[in-house]
Structures are given as C-alpha cells and as structure tokens.
ZABATI-817926 format. One record per residue (C-alpha): x negated, y negated, z; residue in three letters. Coordinates in Angstrom, 2 decimals. Layout:
N
<r <X Y Z> ALA>
...
This chain:
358
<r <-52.22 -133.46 102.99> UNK>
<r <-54.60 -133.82 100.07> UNK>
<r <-55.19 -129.87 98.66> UNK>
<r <-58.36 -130.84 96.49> UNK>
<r <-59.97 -133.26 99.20> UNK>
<r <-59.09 -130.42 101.98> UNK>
<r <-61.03 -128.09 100.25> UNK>
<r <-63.90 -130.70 98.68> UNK>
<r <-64.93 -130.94 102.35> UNK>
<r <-65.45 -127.18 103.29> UNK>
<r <-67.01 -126.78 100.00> UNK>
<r <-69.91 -129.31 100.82> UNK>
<r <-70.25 -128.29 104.18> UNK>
<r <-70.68 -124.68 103.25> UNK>
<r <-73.51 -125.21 100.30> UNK>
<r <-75.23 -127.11 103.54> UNK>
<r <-78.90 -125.28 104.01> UNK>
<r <-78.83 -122.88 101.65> UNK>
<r <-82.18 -123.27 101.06> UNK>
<r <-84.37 -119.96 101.66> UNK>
<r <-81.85 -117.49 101.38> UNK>
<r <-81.19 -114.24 99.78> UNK>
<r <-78.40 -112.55 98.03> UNK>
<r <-76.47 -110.43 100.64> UNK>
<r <-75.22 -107.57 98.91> UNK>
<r <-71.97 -105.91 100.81> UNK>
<r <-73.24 -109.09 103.34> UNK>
<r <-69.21 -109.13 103.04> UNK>
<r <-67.97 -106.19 102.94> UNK>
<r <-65.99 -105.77 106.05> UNK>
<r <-64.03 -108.22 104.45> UNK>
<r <-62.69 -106.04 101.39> UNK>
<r <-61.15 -103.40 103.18> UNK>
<r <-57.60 -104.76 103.13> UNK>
<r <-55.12 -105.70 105.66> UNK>
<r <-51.31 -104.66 105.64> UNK>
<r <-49.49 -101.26 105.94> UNK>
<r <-47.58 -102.34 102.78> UNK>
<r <-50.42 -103.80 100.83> UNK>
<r <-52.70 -100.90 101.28> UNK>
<r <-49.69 -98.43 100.85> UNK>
<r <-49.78 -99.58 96.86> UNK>
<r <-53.70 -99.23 96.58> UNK>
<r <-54.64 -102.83 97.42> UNK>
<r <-52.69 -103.70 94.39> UNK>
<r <-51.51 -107.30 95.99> UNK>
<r <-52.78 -110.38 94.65> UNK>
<r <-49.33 -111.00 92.51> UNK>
<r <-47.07 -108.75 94.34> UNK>
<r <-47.82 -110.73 98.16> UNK>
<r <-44.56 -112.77 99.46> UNK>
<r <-45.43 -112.59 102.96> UNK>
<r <-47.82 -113.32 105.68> UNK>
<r <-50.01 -111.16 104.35> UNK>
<r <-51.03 -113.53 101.72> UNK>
<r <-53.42 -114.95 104.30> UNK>
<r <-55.83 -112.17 103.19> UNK>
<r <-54.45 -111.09 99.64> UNK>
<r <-53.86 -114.65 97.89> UNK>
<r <-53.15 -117.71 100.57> UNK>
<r <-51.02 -119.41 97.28> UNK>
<r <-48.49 -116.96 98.22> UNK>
<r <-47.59 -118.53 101.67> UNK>
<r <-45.81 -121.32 99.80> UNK>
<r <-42.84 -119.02 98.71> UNK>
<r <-41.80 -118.27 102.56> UNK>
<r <-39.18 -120.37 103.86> UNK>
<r <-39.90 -119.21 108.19> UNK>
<r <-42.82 -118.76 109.75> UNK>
<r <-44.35 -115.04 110.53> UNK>
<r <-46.73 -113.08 112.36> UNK>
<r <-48.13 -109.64 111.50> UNK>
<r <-50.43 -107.42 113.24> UNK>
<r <-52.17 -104.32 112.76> UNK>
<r <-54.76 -101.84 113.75> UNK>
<r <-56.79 -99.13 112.32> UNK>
<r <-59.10 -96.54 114.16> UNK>
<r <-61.33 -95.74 111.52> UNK>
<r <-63.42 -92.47 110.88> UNK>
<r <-62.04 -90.66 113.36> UNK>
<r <-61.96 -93.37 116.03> UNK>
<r <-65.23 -94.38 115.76> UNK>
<r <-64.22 -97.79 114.25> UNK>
<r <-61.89 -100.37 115.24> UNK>
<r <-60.02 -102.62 112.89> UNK>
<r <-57.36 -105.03 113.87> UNK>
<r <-55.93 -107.85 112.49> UNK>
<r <-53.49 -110.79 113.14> UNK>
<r <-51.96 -113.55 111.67> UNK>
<r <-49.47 -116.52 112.32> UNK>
<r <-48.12 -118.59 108.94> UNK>
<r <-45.96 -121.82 109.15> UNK>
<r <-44.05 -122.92 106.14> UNK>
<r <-43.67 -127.54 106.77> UNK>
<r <-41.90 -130.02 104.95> UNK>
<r <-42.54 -133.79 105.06> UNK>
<r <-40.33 -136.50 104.02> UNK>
<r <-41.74 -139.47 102.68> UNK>
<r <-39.94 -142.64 101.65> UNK>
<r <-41.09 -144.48 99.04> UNK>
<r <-39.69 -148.36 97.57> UNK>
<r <-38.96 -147.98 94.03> UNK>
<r <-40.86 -150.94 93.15> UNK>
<r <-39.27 -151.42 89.73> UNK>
<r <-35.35 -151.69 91.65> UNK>
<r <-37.11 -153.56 94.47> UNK>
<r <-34.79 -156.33 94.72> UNK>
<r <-31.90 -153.17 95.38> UNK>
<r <-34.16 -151.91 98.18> UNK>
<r <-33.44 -147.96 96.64> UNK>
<r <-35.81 -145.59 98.62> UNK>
<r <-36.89 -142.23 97.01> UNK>
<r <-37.48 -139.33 99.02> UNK>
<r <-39.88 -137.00 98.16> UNK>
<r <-40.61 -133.71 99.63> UNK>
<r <-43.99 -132.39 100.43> UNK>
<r <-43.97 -129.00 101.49> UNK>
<r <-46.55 -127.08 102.30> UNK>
<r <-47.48 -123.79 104.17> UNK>
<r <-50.45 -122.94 107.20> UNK>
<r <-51.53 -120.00 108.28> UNK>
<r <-53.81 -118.98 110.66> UNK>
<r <-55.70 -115.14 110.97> UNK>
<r <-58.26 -112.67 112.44> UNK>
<r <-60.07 -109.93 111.56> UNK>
<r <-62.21 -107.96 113.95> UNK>
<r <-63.83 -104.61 112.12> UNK>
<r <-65.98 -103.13 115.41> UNK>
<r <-67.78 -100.41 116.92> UNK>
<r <-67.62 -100.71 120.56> UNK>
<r <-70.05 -99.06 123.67> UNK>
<r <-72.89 -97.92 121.73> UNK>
<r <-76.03 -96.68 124.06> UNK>
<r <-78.65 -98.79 124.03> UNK>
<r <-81.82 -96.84 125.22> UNK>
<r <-84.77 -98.68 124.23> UNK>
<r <-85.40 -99.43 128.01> UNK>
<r <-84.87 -96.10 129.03> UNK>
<r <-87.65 -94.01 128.02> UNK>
<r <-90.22 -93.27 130.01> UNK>
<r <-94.35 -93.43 128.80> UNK>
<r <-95.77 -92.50 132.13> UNK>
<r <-99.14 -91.67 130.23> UNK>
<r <-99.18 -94.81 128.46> UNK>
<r <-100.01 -92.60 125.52> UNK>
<r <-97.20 -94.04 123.20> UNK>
<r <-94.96 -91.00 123.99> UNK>
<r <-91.79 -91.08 125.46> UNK>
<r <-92.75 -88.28 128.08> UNK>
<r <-92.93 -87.86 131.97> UNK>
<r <-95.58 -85.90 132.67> UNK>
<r <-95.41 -83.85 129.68> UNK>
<r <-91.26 -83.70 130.04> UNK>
<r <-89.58 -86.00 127.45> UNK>
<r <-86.69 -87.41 128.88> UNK>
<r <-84.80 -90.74 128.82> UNK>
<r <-83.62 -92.49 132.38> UNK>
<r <-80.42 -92.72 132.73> UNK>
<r <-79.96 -95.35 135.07> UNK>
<r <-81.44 -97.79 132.22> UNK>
<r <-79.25 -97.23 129.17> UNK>
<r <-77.01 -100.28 128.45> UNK>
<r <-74.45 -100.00 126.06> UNK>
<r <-73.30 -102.76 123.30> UNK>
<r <-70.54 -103.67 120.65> UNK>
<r <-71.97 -103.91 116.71> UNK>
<r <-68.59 -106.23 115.29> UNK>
<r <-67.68 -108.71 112.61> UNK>
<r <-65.19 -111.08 112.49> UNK>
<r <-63.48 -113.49 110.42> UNK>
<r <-60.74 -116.39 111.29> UNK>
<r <-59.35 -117.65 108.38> UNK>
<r <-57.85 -120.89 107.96> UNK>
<r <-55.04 -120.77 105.28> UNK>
<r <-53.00 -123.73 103.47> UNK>
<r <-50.39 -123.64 100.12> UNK>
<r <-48.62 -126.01 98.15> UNK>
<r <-45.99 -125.66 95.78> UNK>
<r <-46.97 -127.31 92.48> UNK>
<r <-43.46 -126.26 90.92> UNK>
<r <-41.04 -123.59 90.74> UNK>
<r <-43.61 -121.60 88.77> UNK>
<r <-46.94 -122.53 90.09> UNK>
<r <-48.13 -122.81 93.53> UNK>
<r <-52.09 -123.22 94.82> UNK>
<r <-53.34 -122.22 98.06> UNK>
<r <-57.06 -121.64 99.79> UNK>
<r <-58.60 -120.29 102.69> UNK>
<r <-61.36 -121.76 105.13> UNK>
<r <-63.25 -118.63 106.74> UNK>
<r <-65.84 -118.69 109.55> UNK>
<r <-67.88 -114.96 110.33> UNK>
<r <-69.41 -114.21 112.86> UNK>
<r <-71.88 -110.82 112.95> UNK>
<r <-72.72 -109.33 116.44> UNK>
<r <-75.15 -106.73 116.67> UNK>
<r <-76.16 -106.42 119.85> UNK>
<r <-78.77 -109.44 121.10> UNK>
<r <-78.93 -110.24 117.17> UNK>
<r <-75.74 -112.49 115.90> UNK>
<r <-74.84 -114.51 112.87> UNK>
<r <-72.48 -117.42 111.78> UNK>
<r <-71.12 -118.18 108.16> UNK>
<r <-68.93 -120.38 106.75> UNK>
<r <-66.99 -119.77 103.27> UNK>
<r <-64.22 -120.59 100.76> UNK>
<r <-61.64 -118.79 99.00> UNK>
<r <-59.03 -120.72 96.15> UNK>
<r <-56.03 -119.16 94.98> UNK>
<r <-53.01 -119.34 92.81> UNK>
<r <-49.81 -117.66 91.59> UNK>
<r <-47.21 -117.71 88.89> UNK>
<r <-44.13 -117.18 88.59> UNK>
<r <-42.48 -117.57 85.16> UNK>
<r <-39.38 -115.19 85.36> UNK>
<r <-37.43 -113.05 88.29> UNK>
<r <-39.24 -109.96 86.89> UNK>
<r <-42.50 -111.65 86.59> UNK>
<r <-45.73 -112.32 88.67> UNK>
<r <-49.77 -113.23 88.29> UNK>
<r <-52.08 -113.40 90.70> UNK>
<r <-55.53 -114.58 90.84> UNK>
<r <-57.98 -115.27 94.07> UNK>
<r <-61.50 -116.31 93.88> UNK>
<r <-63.73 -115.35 97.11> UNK>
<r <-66.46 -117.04 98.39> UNK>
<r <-65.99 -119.67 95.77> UNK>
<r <-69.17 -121.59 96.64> UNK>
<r <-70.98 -118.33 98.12> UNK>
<r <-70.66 -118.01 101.40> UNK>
<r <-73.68 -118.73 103.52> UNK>
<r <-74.67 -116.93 106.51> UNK>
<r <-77.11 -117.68 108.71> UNK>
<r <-78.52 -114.75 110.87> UNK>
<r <-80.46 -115.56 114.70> UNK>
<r <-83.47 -113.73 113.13> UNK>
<r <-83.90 -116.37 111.13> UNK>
<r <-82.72 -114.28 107.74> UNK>
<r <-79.98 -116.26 106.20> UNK>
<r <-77.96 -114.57 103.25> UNK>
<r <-75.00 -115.42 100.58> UNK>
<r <-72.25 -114.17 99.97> UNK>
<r <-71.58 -114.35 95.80> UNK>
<r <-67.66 -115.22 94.51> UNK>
<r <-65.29 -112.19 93.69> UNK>
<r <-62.70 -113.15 91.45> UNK>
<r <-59.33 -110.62 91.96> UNK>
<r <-56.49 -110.98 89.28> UNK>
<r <-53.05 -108.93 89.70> UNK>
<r <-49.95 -108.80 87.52> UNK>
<r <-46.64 -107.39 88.92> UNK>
<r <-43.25 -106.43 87.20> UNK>
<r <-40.33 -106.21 89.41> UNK>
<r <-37.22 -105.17 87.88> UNK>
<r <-33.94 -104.08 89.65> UNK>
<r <-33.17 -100.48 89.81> UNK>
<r <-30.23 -98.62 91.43> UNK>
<r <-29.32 -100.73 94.23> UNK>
<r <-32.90 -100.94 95.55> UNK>
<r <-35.92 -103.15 93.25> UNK>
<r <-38.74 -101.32 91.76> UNK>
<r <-42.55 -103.08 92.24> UNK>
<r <-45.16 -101.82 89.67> UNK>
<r <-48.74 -103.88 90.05> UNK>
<r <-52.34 -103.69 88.80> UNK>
<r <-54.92 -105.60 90.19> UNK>
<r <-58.69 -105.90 88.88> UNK>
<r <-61.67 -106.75 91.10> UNK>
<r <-64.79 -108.27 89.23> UNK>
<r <-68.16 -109.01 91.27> UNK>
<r <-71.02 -110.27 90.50> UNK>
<r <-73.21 -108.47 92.81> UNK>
<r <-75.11 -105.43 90.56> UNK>
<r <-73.53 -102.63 92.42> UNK>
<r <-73.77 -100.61 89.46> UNK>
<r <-72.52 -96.97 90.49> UNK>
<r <-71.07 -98.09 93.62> UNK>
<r <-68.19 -99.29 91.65> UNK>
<r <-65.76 -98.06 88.74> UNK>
<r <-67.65 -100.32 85.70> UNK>
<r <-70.83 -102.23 85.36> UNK>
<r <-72.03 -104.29 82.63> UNK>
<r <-75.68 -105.80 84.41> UNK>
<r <-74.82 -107.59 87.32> UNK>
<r <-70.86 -107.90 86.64> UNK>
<r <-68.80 -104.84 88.29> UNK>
<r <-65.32 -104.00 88.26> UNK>
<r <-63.01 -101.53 90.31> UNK>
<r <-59.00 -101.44 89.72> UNK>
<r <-56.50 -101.01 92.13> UNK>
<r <-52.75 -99.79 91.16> UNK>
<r <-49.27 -99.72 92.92> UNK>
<r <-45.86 -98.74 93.19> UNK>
<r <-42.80 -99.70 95.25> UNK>
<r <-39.43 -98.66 95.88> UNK>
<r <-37.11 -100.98 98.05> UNK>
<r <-33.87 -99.11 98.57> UNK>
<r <-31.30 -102.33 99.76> UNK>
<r <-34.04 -104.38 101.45> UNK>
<r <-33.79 -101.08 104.48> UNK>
<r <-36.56 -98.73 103.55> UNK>
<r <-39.32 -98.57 101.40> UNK>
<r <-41.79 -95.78 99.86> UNK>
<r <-44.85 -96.52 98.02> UNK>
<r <-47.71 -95.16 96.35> UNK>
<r <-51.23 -96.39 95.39> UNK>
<r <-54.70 -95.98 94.09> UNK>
<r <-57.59 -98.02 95.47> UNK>
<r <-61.00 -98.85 94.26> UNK>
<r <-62.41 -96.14 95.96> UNK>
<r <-60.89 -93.67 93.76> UNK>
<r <-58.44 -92.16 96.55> UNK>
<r <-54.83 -91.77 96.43> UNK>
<r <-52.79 -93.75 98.62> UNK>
<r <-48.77 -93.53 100.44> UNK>
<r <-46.89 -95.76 102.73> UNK>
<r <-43.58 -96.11 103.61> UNK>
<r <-41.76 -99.47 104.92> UNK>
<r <-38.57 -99.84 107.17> UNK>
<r <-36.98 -103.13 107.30> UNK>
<r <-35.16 -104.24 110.28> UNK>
<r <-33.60 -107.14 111.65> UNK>
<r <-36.20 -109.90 111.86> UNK>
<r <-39.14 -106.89 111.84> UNK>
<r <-40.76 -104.85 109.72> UNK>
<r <-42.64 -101.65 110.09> UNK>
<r <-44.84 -100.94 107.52> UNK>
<r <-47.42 -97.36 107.44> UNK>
<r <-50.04 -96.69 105.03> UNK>
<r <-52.56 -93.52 104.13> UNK>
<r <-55.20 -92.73 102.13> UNK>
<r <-57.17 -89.75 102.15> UNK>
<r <-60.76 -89.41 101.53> UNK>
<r <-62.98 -86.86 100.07> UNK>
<r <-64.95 -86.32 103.09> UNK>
<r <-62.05 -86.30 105.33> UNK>
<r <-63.45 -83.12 107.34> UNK>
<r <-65.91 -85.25 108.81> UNK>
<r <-64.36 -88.51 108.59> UNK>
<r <-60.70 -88.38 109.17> UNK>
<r <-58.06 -89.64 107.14> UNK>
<r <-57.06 -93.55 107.11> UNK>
<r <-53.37 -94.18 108.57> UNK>
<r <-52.39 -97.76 109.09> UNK>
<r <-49.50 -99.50 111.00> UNK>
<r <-48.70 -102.75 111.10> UNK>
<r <-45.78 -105.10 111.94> UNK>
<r <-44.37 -108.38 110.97> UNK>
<r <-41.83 -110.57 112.70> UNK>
<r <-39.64 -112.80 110.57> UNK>
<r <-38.42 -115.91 112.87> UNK>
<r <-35.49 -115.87 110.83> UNK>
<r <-33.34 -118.85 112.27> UNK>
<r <-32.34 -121.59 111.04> UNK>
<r <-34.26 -123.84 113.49> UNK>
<r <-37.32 -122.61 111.83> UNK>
<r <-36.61 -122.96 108.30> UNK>
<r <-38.65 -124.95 106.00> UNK>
C-alpha cells in the first residue's frame, strides 16, 4: 500500500464541509486522556518510548517495530465510578513479497525480491457516563402557571423519568511502514462519534506520525493530531473543529544492572488559547510537559514513575509474563476527597509464535 495516497484520501474527505464552523475548544478532549497502564504509569511520557500496541494511541509509527500481532485492553472508572473509560486494540505486523524483473539482466531472467512490510492496527475508545435521569417529562404544571407544582406540592412523577448514556467514542484506524532501520512513518484514520442523549455527532480526523531511531540508547518521537482539523458535525446543526496538536518525545534507554533503565520527556504544544488551563502560553500557542521513568528488572517486572500535564504525580508497576502483560497505573489528584484517585489496569497479549511472525 501507498502511505502518502492512503492518507491524501482521508485528508480530503475530512476538510469536506467545513464551511460554517467554529473552533471547538476541548471539542477533543476525551481524546487526551491517555490509554495504557504503562504509558500513563511514566506521566504520558510516550511518544518515543512506545514499542507496543499501544502506539495506536501514542504514535501509530511505532507499530512498525513489532514483529507479532497484539491486543490490549483496559478500563478506568473514573471519579469515583461515575465515569467509564475503556479501551481496546488489535495490531497486525504484514509482509509482502514482490518480484520484480531486473530489466537491465533481462535476458538472465534474475528476479529481485523486495519486502514491503507494514503494520495495521485497529482500536476503540469509549469515555461514558451511563443511566443518567432524564426528567424533563416528569414534572408536573397542573396550574399551567409555568411551575413545576401539583396543587401547590412540587414534585416530579416518577413513573416518567427515562434515563440516558452522555458517551464519546473514537475507532481509530492505524497503519506503519518502515522507511529504514532508523526511520519509520505511521498515521491514524479516526471517526467520533458524540452521544448525548437525543443529540449526537459524527467526525472524521487525521493523525501523522514518525519515529527515530539512531542508536540502541536512542529514541524521538513526534505525532501531529488532527492534522487537517478534525471536523465534527453535531445533529443540532452546530458543526465544530478540532485544531492539530503536535506531541514530540525523546527517550534514553541505557542498560543498568541486569534490568534497562527508560528516562523520557515529552512536550505537548496546541494551538487552541487555553491560556491558564495549561503549563505555558504564548497567545494562542500552549504547552504542557509530561516526564517518565522506567525500570525493567530482566524483562519480569517493572516500576515506574511519572508526571503528567496536569501537574500530578504518577506510579505504575508492570509484570511480564509469558505471552501477557499486566500493566497498573495511578495518579493522584488534588481534589481526590471528592473525586477519587485514578488507578488503571490494562493487559496485552503477545501472540508470540512463530506462525504469526512478520
């Protein structure tokens, strides 16, 4: 497959009717809260350090280094179990053979084999808050006076209070290539969908990627989100963009007794004038910095430590075992008393045979 025409044609059919529309400031921001009990363990601090499935989320370049295909999944009950987040992902790693006549030795019929590989992935995000009472139907104005009231007794009736779900989703589409031992591109395709209760909306966006590789101990990062502003298009007839986010990360690995030490920084820039709801701001630019740390003792266990843009100080441990691996995350927040603390599980299965392999 063609990388630059796969993504020419998402990128034209996203920019489609983007007439009349508005900026949609944190329009996206279900999508920034992370994915991955080992990704979140290190602050979010992924972009160069991902070498897994993960990568469908934290830099979709990074699905060209795996060699057998995975599937993770996780979920979160947010502020105190008021919010559900769950995610899931399944990544393929292909390789094509093509022959080719060297037409210079064509009288020697010498074919050339070349070797196209290439890596899809396929994942879901669902970030929800489910059976919420709907009781605009359920109030009673018996004295047609615009008061809810019975006869003087405000009260709602029961027997008329629906309940619905207020959720957003994402399914991303995910494809790398290697360029070279160094370099490798990758991209996501992402459709959203918005339900709030009778009200929904549908977008459609784009998200380019790359990593490189120049030594063992070396690694940088970079995704850019919502490349040509994602547009999404809302039944109420509001439609909204979301603007590009360029992340950058650079990770040093280095060996350290028996186990391999992971160090990262990441930096987030937007473009969306959030001023103090970020770390920096110059105008409309705004940055936040994430930061990480990991300790692999042997490839068995794993602890780690983090801090996110949000300012809060996050742990996570990993254990690795045959074919699986168990990762946890937390992060604790200022206002934890009300809201609850953030813990995170996830898994991913390694289909580690040699049937499988790229």
């Amino acid at each position: 497959m063609n990388f630059k025409k796969f993504f020419y044609l998402f990128i034209f059919i996203s920019q489609i009717s983007i007439s009349q529309t508005v900026i949609g400031k944190y329009a996206g921001e279900f999508l920034s809260i992370g994915i991955g009990g080992r990704a979140l363990g290190m602050g979010g601090a992924y972009v160069a350090v991902a070498n897994d499935i993960t990568g469908t989320y934290w830099n979709p370049a990074a699905l060209g280094l795996l060699n057998y295909p995975e599937i993770s999944l996780m979920h979160d009950e947010k502020f105190a179990g008021l919010v559900n987040y769950d995610y899931g992902a399944v990544v393929f790693p292909t390789t094509s053979n093509f022959k080719l006549s060297n037409a210079i030795e064509d009288s020697t019929k010498i074919n050339n084999v070349v070797n196209n590989s290439a890596t899809y992935g396929i994942s879901f995000i669902r970030l929800g808050i489910d059976g919420i009472p709907d009781t605009r139907l359920a109030w009673n104005d018996k004295n047609n006076d615009g008061l809810f009231n019975d006869g003087g007794e405000v009260r709602p009736d029961i027997s008329k209070i629906t309940f619905f779900n207020a959720a957003n989703y994402a399914l991303y589409f995910s494809y790398a290539e290697k360029y070279n031992d160094e370099l490798y591109f990758g991209g996501n395709i992402k459709l959203i969908r918005h339900d709030i209760g009778e009200f929904y909306a549908n977008g459609i966006g784009v998200d380019l990627a790359a990593i490189y590789i120049p030594s063992n101990n070396l690694r940088f990062g970079a995704i850019l989100q919502d490349v040509t502003s994602t547009f999404i298009s809302w039944s109420t007839g509001r439609n909204e963009l979301i603007i590009p986010t360029l992340k950058s990360g650079l990770a040093y690995i280095i060996p350290l007794y028996d186990g391999i030490l992971t160090t990262a920084i990441d930096a987030d820039m937007k473009f969306e004038n959030r001023r103090y709801a970020s770390l920096v701001h110059l105008g409309s630019l705004s940055g936040d910095i994430h930061a990480g740390i990991e300790y692999d003792y042997k490839n068995l266990v794993a602890i780690r430590a983090g801090y996110n843009e949000l300012g809060n100080i996050t742990l996570g441990a990993g254990l690795h075992l045959p074919k699986l691996d168990v990762d946890y995350s937390f992060a604790k927040f200022d206002a934890a008393e009300q809201l609850g603390n953030s813990h995170r599980i996830s898994l991913r299965l390694k289909l580690e045979e040699e049937i499988y392999k790229r």
